[in-house]
C-alpha positions as a printed NumPy array, in Angstrom:
array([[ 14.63 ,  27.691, 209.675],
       [ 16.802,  30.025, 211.951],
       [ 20.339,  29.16 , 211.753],
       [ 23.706,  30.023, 213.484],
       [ 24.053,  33.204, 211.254],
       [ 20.97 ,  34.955, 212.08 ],
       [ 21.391,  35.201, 215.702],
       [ 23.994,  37.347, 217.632],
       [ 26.761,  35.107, 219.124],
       [ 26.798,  35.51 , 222.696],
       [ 22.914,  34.92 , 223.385],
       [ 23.838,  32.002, 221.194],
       [ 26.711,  30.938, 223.235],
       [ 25.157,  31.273, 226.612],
       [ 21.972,  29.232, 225.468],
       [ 24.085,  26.616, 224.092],
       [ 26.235,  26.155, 227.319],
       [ 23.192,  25.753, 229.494],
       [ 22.291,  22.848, 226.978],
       [ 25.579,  21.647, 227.172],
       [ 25.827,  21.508, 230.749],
       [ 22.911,  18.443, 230.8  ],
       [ 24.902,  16.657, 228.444],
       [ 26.609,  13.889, 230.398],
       [ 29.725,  13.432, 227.878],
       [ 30.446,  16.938, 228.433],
       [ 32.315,  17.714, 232.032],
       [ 34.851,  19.911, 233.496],
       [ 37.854,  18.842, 234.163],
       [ 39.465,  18.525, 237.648],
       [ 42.36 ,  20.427, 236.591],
       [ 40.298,  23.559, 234.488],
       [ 39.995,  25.439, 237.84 ],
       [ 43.744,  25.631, 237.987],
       [ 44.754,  26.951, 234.36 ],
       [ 45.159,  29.801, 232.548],
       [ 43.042,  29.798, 229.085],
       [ 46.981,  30.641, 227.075],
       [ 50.104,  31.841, 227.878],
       [ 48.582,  35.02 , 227.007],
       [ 46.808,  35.709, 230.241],
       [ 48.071,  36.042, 233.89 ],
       [ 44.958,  34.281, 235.353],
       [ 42.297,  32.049, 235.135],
       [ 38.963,  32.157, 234.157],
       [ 36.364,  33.405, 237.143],
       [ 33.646,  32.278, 235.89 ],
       [ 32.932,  29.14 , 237.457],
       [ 31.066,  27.969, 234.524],
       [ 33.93 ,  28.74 , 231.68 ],
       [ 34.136,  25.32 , 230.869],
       [ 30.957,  24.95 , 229.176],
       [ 31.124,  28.827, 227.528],
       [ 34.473,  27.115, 225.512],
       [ 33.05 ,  24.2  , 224.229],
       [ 29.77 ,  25.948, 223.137],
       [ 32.053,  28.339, 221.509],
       [ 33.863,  25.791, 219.99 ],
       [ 30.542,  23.984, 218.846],
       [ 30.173,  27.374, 217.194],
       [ 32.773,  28.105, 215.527],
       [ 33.126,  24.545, 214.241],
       [ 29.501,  25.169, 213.08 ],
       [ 30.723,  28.399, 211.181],
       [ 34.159,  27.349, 209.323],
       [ 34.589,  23.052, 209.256],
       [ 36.731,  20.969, 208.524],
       [ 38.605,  22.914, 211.727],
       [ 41.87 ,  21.47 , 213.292],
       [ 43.747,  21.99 , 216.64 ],
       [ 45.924,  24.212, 215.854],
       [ 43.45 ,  26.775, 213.774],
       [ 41.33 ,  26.965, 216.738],
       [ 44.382,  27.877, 219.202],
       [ 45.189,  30.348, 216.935],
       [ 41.54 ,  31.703, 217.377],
       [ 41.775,  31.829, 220.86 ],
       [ 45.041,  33.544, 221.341],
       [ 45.964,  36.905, 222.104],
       [ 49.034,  39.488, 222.427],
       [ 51.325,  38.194, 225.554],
       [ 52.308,  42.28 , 227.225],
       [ 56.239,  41.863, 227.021],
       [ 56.21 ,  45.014, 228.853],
       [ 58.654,  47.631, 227.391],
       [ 59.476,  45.344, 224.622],
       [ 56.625,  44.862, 221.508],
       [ 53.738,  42.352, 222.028],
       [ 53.812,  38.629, 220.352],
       [ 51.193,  36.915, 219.412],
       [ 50.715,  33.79 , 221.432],
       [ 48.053,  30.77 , 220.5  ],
       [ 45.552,  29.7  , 223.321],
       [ 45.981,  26.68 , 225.129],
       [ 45.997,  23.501, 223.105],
       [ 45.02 ,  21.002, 225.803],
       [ 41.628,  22.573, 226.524],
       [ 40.929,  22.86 , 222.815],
       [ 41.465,  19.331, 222.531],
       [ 39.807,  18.142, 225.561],
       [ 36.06 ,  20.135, 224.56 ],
       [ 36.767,  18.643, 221.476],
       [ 37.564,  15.168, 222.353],
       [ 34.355,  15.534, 224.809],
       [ 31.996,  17.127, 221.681],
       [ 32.836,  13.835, 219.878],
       [ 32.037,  11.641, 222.355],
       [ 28.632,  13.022, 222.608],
       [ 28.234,  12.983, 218.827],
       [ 28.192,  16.249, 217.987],
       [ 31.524,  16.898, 215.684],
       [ 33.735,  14.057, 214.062],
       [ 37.092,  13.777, 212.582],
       [ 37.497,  13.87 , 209.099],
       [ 40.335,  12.323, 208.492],
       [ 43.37 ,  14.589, 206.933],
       [ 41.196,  17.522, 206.982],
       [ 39.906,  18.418, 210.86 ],
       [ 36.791,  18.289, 212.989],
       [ 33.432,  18.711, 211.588],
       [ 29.727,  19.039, 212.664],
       [ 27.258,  15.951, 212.536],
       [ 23.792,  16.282, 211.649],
       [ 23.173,  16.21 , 215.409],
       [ 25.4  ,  18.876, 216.394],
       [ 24.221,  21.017, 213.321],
       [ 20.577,  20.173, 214.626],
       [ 21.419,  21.264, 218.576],
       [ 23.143,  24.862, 216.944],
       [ 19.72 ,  25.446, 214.815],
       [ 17.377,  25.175, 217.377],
       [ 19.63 ,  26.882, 219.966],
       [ 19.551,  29.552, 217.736],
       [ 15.671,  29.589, 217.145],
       [ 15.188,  29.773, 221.019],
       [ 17.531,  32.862, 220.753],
       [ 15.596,  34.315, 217.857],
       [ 12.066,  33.748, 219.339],
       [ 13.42 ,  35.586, 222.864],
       [ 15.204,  38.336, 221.155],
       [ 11.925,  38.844, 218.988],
       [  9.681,  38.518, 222.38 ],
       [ 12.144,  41.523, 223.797],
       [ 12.049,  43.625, 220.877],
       [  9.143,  42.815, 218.817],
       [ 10.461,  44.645, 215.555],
       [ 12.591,  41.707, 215.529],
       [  9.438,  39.636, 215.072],
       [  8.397,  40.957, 211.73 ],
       [ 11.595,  38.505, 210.275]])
């Protein structure tokens, strides 16, 4: 079976947000127009469908390297803040929409807390990544059919 690892992580990513988006546990925010994604950037996102990209990239890398907590993933998501003449500093991405995707991914059942440790994938979540993936295997191999020979 094709998992997460065989598959390049974009395809991936965008497939999984366009699953995500049917999923009724999983919404924007009224406030996620408004924000910046850390104190790292000077705007927000432009994509008007950002939202879902974060949480499938949080599915993702959840998938990759559980038990994952808050503050691991921020760290993930930051970036160098330009200080201008003065050297960069590493800043950590913004906590509230790390928590939010993942307070909505466990509401629809696809990671859980484990307690002391972080957020992990269920068998459903682990199940949703896998055959994401396949789709993005069997389109990649119907592009380039070298691919199809694995």
């Amino acid at each position: 079976m094709t998992s997460v690892y065989d598959v390049p992580a974009k395809p991936l990513i965008k497939n999984l947000a366009k699953k995500l988006q049917e999923n009724d546990h999983i919404k924007t925010p009224d406030w996620a127009s408004y924000v910046k994604t850390g104190p790292h950037r000077e705007r927000p996102p432009v994509n008007s469908d950002w939202w879902y990209i974060r949480v499938a990239a949080l599915l993702r890398k959840i998938y990759m390297n559980s038990p994952v907590g808050v503050t691991h993933l921020r760290s993930m998501y930051g970036g160098k803040a330009d200080k201008g003449s003065k050297p960069n500093k590493a800043l950590m991405g913004s906590g509230a929409i790390i928590r939010r995707s993942l307070q909505q991914l466990e509401k629809a059942g696809l990671i859980e807390t484990e307690k002391g440790k972080g957020r992990v994938i269920t068998s459903k979540g682990r199940s949703l990544l896998d055959h994401s993936a396949h789709e993005v295997l069997q389109e990649l191999a119907s592009e380039n059919p070298e691919l199809g020979k694995y």
